[in-house]
C-alpha positions as CSV (number, residue, x, y, z in Angstrom):
1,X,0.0,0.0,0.0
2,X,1.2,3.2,-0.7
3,X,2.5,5.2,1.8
4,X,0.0,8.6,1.5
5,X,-2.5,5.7,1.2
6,X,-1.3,4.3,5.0
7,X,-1.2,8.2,6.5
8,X,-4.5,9.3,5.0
9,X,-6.1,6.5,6.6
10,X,-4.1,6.6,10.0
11,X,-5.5,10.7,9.6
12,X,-9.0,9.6,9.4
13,X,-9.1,7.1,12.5
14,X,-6.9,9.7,14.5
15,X,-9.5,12.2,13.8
16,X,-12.3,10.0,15.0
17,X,-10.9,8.8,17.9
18,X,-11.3,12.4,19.5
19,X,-8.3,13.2,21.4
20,X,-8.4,15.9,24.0
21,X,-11.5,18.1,24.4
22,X,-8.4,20.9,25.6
23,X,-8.1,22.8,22.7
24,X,-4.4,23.1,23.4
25,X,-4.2,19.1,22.6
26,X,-6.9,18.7,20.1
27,X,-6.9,17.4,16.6
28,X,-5.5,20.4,15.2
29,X,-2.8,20.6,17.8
30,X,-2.2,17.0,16.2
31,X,-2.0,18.6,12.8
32,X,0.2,21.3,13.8
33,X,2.5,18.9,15.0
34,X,2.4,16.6,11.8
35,X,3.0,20.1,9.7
36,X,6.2,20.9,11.8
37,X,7.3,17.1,11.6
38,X,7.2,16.9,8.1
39,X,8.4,19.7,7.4
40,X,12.2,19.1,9.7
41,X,11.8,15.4,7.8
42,X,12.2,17.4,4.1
43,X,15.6,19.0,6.3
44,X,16.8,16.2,7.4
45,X,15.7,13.2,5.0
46,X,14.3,11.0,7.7
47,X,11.3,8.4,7.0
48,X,8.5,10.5,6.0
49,X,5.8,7.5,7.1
50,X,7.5,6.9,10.1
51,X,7.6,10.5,11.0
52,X,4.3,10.7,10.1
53,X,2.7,8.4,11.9
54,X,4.5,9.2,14.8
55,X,3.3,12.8,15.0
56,X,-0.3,11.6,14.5
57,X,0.1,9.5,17.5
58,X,2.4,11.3,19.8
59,X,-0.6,12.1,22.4
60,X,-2.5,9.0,22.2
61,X,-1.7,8.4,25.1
62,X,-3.8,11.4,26.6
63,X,-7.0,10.1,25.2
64,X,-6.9,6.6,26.3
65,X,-6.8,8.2,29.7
């Protein structure tokens, strides 16, 4: 599968999984934080999915508590 294919759907179930009603940590925080990530991995030639993914999910941890 290609890999816009894989982060386009990762985005979708992020988004419906709710996150954080604090506005500081909601889905657009999430966004913001996927912007800035892939835009350091165009600097630095990292693994865009990888990087990716992991902004997606770097406070998933909030809303599964």
């Amino acid at each position: 599968m290609e890999e816009k294919i894989i982060f386009e759907k990762i985005e979708k179930e992020v988004e419906l999984f709710g996150y954080s009603k604090d506005p500081s940590h909601d889905f657009y925080h999430i966004l913001r934080v996927v912007k800035l990530s892939l835009f350091l991995q165009k600097k630095e030639c990292g693994n865009k999915l990888v990087i990716g993914t992991s902004a997606l999910l770097h406070d998933l941890h909030q809303a599964l508590a």
